[in-house]
N, C-alpha and C positions, 0 to 999 in steps of 0.2 A: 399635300400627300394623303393625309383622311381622306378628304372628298374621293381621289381618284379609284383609292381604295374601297369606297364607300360603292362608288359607282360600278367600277369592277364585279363585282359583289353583287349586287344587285342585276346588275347585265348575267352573271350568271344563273340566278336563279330564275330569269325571265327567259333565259336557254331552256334550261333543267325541266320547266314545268311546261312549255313549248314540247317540248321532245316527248314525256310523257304521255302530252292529250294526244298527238299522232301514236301512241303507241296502243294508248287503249282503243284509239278509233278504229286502227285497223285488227284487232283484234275481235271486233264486232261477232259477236254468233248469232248464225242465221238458223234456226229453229226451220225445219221441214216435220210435216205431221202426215204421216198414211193414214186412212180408217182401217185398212187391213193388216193381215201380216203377210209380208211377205214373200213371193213362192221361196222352196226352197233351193238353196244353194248349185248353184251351177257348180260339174264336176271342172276344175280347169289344172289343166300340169302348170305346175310349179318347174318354173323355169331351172337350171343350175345357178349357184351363187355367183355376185359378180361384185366383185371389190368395191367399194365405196356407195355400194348401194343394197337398199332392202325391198323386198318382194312387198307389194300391197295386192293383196288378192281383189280379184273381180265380188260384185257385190250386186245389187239391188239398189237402183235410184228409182224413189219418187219423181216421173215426171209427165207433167199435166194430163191429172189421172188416172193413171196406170203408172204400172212397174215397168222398169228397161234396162238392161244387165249394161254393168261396167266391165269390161272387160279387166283384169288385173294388170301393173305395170307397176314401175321401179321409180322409187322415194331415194333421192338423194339422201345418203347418208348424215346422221349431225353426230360428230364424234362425242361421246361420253349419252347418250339417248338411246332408246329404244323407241322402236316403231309401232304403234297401238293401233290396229285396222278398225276401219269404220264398221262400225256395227250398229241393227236395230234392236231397240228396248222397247217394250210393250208400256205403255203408257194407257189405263184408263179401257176405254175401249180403242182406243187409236194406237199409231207405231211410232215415236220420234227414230231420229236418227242420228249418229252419233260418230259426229265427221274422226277420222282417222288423224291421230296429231302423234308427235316425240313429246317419248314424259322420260 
């Protein structure tokens, strides 16, 4: 009866710590760096609200080289979160970027 228990036990914590390292792997941040800033902000209408979803507005993506507008579009909802848009920080003399996540 120990041993099973024992084993039990053990099987779960080789679950437990399994599930974790997938959790932080996909978690991974990918760091993007502009040398510039930015242009500024494209005008875009904001859509009307629509249940179970939140507006991410259109933005500036670094890509190869240059800047190229994202257009904005809708983030499934996560109930009890709010929606934080991607925004650039001035870093140094470069720009990081600062993906959009629910905090």
């Amino acid at each position: 009866m120990n041993r099973s228990i024992r084993l039990l036990a053990a099987s779960a914590v080789l679950v437990v710590s399994g599930l974790s390292a997938v959790a932080s792997a996909s978690a991974a941040e990918v760091v993007i760096v502009a040398p510039g800033a930015p242009p500024v902000e494209r005008f875009e209408a904001v859509p009307a609200p629509r249940a179970g979803y939140a507006w991410d507005k259109g933005h500036w993506r670094w890509d190869h080289g240059r800047y190229a507008w994202v257009p904005g579009h809708w983030q499934v909802q996560r109930v009890g979160y709010h929606w934080v848009p991607g925004h650039w920080v001035e870093h140094g003399p470069n720009w990081r970027w600062v993906e959009g996540h629910w905090a």
